[in-house]
N, C-alpha and C positions, 0 to 999 in steps of 0.2 A: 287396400284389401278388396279385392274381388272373391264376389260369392259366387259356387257352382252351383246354379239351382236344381242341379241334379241330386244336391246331399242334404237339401233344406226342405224336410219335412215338417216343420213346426215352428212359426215365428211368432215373438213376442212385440208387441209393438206398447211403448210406455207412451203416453200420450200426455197430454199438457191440462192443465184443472180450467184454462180462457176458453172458451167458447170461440172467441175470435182466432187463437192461436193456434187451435185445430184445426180451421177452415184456410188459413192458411199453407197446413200443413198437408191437405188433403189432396193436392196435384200429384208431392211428392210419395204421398200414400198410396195413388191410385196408380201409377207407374209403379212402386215394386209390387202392387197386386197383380197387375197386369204380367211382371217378369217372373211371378212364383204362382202359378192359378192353381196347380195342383194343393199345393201348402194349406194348413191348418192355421188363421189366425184369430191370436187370441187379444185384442185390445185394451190393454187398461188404459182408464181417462178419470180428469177427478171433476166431481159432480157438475163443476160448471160447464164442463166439456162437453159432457156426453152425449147432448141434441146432435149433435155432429159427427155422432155415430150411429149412434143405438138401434134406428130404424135401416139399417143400412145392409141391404143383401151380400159386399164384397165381404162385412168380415164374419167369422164363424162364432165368434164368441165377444161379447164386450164388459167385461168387469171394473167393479166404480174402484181409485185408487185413491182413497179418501185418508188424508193426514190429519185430519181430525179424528179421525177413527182407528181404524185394526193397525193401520202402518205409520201411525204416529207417532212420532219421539227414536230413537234408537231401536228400542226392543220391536217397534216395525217395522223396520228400516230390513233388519235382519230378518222381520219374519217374511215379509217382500222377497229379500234374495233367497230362501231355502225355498218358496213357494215356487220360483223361477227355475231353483237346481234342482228341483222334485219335477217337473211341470216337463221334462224332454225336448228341453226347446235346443233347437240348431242355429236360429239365427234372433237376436236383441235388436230393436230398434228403442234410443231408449231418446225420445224427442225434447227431454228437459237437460240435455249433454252434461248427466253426472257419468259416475265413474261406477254406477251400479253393474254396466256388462260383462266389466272386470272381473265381477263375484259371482257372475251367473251360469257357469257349466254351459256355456252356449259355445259350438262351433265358433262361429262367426259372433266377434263380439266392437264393431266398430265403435267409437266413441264420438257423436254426434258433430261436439262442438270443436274437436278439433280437426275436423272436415272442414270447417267452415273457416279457420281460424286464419288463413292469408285472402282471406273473401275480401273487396272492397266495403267499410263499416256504412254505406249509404247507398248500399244492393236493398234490394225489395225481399222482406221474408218470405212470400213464396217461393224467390231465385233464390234463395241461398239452403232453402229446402231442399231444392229442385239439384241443386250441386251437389250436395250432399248426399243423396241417393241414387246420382250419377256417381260418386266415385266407389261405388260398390260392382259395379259393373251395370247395371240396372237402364236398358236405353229409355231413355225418353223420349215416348211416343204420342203425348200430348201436354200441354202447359195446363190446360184450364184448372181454378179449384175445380171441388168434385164436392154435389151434395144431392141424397137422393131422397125424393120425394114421392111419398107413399099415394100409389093409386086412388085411394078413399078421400087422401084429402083434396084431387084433384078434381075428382066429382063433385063430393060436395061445394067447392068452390065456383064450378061451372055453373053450377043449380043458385047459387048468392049471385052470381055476374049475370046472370041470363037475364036477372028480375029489374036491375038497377042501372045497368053500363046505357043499354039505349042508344047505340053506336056512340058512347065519348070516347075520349082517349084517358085508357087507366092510370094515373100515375099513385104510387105509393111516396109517402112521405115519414118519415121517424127522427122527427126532433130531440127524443132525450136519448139519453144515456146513465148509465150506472155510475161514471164518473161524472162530478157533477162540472169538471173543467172543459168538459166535450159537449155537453149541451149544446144544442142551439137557442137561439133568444125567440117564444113564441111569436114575437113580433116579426118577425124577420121571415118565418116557417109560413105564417099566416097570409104575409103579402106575397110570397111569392106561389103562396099555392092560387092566390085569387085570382093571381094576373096569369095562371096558367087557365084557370076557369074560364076567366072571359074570354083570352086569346084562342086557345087551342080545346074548348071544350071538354077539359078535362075534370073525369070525377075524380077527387083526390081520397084514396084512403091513407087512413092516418095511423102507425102502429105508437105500439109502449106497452112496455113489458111489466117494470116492476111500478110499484105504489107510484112514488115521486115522478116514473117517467108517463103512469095512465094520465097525472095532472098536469105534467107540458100538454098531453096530445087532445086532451079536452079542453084546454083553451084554444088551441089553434083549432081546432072543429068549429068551437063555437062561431069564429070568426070567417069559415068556411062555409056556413052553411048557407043552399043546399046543396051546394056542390060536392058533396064528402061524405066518405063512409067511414064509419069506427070499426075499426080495427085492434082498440087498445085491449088490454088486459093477457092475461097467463096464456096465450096461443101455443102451442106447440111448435114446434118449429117448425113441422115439414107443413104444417097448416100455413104457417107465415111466407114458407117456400111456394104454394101453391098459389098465395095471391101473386107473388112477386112474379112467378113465369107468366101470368096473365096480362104484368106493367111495361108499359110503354117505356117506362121512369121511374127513378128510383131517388130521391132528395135525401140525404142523412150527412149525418157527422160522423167522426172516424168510432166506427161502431161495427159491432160483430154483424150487425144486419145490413153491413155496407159490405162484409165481405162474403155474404149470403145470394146479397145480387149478383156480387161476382159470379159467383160457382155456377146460379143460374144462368150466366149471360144478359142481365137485365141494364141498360145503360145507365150509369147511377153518376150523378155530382154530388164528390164529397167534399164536406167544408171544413175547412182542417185553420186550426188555432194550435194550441199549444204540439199536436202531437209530429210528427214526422211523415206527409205524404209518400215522398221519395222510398221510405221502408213501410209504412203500412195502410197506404194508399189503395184504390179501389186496383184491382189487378187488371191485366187488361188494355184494348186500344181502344174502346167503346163508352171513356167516362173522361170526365173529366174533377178537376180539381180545383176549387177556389180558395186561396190562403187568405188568412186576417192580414189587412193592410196595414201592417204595423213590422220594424225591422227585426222587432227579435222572435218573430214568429218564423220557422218551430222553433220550441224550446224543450220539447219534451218536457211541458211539466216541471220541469226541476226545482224552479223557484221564477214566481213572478216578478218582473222591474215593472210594472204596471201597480205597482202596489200589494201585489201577493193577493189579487181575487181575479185572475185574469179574464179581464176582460175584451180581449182582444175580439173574439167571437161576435161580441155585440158591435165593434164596428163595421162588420163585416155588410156592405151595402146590398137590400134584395134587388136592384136592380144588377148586379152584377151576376149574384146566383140565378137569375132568371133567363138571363144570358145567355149560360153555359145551359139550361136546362132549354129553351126554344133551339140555340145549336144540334144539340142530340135530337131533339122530335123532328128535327128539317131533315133530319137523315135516315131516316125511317123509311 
């Protein structure tokens, strides 16, 4: 199905409730924004998502698509598709590959997943984004994710850096995660931020978002200090964005803040256990990647042979992440 963006007055784009899964999805986002610039779009995303939109000049409109709530169960599943066949839309993008376009009075009604569906299963979800939005006709004019960051936070950030950086070199660091299989081990986070201190002068900030992930990032502070800024706690995103364009370096686990650097350009080593680098790895020629030295890593989670508490992450040596992390600053 090729679309004539001459008849696409109005697109819907369904978007994904991961945070990570949108950023993802945001190369291929910003190529059909780029192919339809006249167009009206309207975004829905569900709550976890929506940092990855909300502040964002490319789209017109961003609405929360919350399954907890109004389009919950059946009776809003339907009330979703009459809102879509009321709504004058020409063209669906619908990012979670249901079969909703089918019911949606839209011109152009492609069905995601079956774009993708003779793809190689160990393509990078960017690339398989990126394809997907290519066989609409749509050229692709850049690869990078895409995430924009609000003027205000970049000030304010200038004005925190100007007082503390003191010519070092900035690197950002984010040990936890929301999954608690993706964690990094504070010990591991701690030594490698040291040995970038002594080495290469660097201040290290340290982010975490929720409860559980503020107390990975204040024990590795602690063991930081005074090399370290805090970072932890409820940040905003485009606030967390504005440190990151400031980093030299970016250290995390396969975490939505890994694909954040991405978008920014910021060179990031991610340390990857149970999940899948190959698919959702840091995007990019500017990063690198350290796997748990163990054979059945990845595993995607499925089930642990380690015992079912994987711990694979914890053997993960910080001399090797230190590695890959002094590689990217010799390249600077």
């Amino acid at each position: 199905m090729k679309v004539d963006s001459e008849k696409v007055k109005k697109v819907a784009v369904v978007g994904l409730s991961c945070l990570g899964d949108m950023l993802l999805a945001s190369a291929a986002l910003w190529n059909l924004r780029n192919f339809l610039p006249r167009a009206y779009f309207v975004v829905w995303v569900g709550p976890g998502g929506k940092a990855a939109v909300k502040d964002d000049p490319l789209w017109d409109e961003v609405r929360i698509y919350d399954k907890a709530g109004k389009y919950g169960g059946i009776r809003g599943r339907l009330r979703f598709i009459r809102e879509l066949r009321d709504g004058g839309f020409d063209l669906i993008i619908d990012l979670r590959s249901t079969l909703v376009p089918l019911f949606s009075g839209c011109r152009y009604t492609p069905l995601w997943g079956l774009r993708e569906f003779f793809l190689p299963k160990r393509i990078h979800e960017a690339e398989r984004n990126l394809y997907a939005v290519s066989t609409l006709g749509v050229p692709i004019l850049r690869r990078n994710l895409h995430f924009h960051v609000r003027k205000e936070d970049r000030e304010r950030v200038s004005q925190v850096l100007k007082d503390v950086l003191q010519g070092r070199t900035f690197v950002m660091m984010n040990p936890g995660s929301r999954n608690p299989k993706k964690r990094l081990p504070v010990k591991l986070c701690a030594e490698v931020g040291k040995k970038l201190a002594e080495e290469h002068r660097a201040l290290i900030g340290v982010i975490g978002y929720s409860e559980e992930e503020r107390r990975d990032a204040q024990e590795v502070l602690e063991g930081l200090k005074p090399h370290c800024l805090d970072l932890s706690g409820p940040l905003a995103l485009s606030l967390v964005g504005a440190y990151m364009e400031r980093a030299s370096l970016f250290v995390t686990g396969d975490t939505a803040a890994m694909h954040l650097a991405s978008a920014l350009g910021v060179p990031t080593v991610g340390v990857f256990g149970p999940s899948k680098p190959d698919r959702y790895g840091p995007w990019g020629n500017q990063h690198r990647v350290v796997l748990a030295p163990v054979p059945c890593a990845p595993c995607n989670d499925r089930g642990c042979v380690m015992g079912d508490d994987f711990r694979c992450l914890e053997l993960v040596e910080s001399q090797e992440v230190y590695g890959a992390c002094a590689e990217l600053l010799s390249q600077l």
